[in-house]
C-alpha positions as CSV (number, residue, x, y, z in Angstrom):
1,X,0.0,0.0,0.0
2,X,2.3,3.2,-1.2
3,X,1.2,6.6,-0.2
4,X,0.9,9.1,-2.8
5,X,2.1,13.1,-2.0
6,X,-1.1,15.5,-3.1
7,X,-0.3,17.7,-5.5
8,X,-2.5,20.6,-3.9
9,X,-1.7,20.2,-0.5
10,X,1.4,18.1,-0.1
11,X,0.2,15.3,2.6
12,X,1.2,11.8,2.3
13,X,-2.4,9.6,1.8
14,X,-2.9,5.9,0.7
15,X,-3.1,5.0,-3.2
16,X,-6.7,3.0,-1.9
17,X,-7.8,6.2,-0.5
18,X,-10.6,7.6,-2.9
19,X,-9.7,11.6,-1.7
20,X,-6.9,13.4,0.2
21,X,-8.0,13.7,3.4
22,X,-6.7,17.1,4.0
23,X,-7.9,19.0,1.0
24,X,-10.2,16.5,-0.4
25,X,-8.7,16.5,-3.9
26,X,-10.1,13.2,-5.7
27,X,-7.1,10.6,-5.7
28,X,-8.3,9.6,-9.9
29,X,-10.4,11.1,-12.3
30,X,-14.6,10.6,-11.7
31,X,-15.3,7.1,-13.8
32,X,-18.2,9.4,-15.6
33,X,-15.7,11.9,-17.3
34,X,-16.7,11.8,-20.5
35,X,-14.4,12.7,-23.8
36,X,-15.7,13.9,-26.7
37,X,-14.0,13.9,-29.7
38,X,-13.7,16.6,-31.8
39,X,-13.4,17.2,-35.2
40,X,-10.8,19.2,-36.8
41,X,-11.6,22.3,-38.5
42,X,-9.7,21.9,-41.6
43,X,-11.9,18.6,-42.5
44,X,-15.2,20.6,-41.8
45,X,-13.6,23.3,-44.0
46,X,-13.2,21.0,-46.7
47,X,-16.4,19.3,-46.4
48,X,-18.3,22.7,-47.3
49,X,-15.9,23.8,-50.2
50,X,-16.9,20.1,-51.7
51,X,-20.5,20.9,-51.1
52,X,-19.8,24.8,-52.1
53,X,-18.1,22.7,-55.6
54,X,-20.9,20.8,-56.3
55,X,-23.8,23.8,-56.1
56,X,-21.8,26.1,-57.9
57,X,-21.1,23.1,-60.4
58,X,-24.2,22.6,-61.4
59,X,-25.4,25.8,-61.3
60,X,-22.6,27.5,-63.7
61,X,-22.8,24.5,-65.7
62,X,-26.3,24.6,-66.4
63,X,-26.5,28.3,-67.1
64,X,-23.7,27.5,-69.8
65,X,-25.6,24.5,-71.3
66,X,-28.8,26.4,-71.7
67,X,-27.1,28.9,-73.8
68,X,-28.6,26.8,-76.9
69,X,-24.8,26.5,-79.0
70,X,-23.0,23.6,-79.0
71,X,-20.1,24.8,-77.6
72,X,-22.0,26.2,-74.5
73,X,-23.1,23.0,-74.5
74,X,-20.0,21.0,-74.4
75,X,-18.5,23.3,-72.0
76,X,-21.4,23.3,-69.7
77,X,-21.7,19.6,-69.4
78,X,-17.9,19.8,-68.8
79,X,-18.0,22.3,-65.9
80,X,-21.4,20.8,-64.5
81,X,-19.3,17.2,-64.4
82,X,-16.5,18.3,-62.7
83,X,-17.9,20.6,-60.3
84,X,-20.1,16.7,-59.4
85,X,-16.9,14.6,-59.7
86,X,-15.0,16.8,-58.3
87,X,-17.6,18.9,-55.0
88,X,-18.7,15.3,-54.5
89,X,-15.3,13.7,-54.0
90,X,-13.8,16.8,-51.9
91,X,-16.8,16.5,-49.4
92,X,-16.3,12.5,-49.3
93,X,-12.5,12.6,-49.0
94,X,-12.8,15.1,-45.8
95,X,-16.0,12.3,-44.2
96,X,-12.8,9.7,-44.5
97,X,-10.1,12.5,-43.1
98,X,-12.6,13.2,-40.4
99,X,-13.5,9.7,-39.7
100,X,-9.8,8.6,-40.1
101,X,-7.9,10.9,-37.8
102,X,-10.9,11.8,-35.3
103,X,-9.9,15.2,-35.5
């Protein structure tokens, strides 16, 4: 049974002792501490700009393919796929980061 010096107070108490008995200081942390994790900022970040990608996307892409030519066309479709491609694999790349490295 080793005795244990309190860090506030400075008396010698018994490692089975559930407080110091001087000050009262708790000898371990409560058992219903809870931790939450947090996520990191930078993922969040990067889970808007991929939903940020995929709205403007679409909506620059279809204003370019309604233009009625062919090459608004082609470009539009091209801009409205990659902001898809592109928004949607940002946002699911920073779920994974998030997920992966719980922030």
């Amino acid at each position: 049974m080793p005795l244990l010096k309190c860090p506030d107070c400075g008396t010698d108490f018994s490692d089975q002792a559930p407080a110091c008995p001087k000050c009262a200081r708790p000898n371990r942390p409560a058992s219903n501490t809870q931790v939450i994790e947090q996520t990191g900022k930078g993922w969040k970040r990067m889970q808007v700009v991929g939903c940020l990608t995929t709205v403007i996307g679409i909506s620059v892409g279809a204003a370019i393919a309604s233009t009625g030519s062919t090459a608004g066309q082609i470009i539009g479709s091209l801009v409205l796929g990659f902001g898809l491609v592109g928004g949607i694999g940002t946002f699911f790349a920073a779920r994974i980061g998030a997920w992966w490295h719980h922030g």
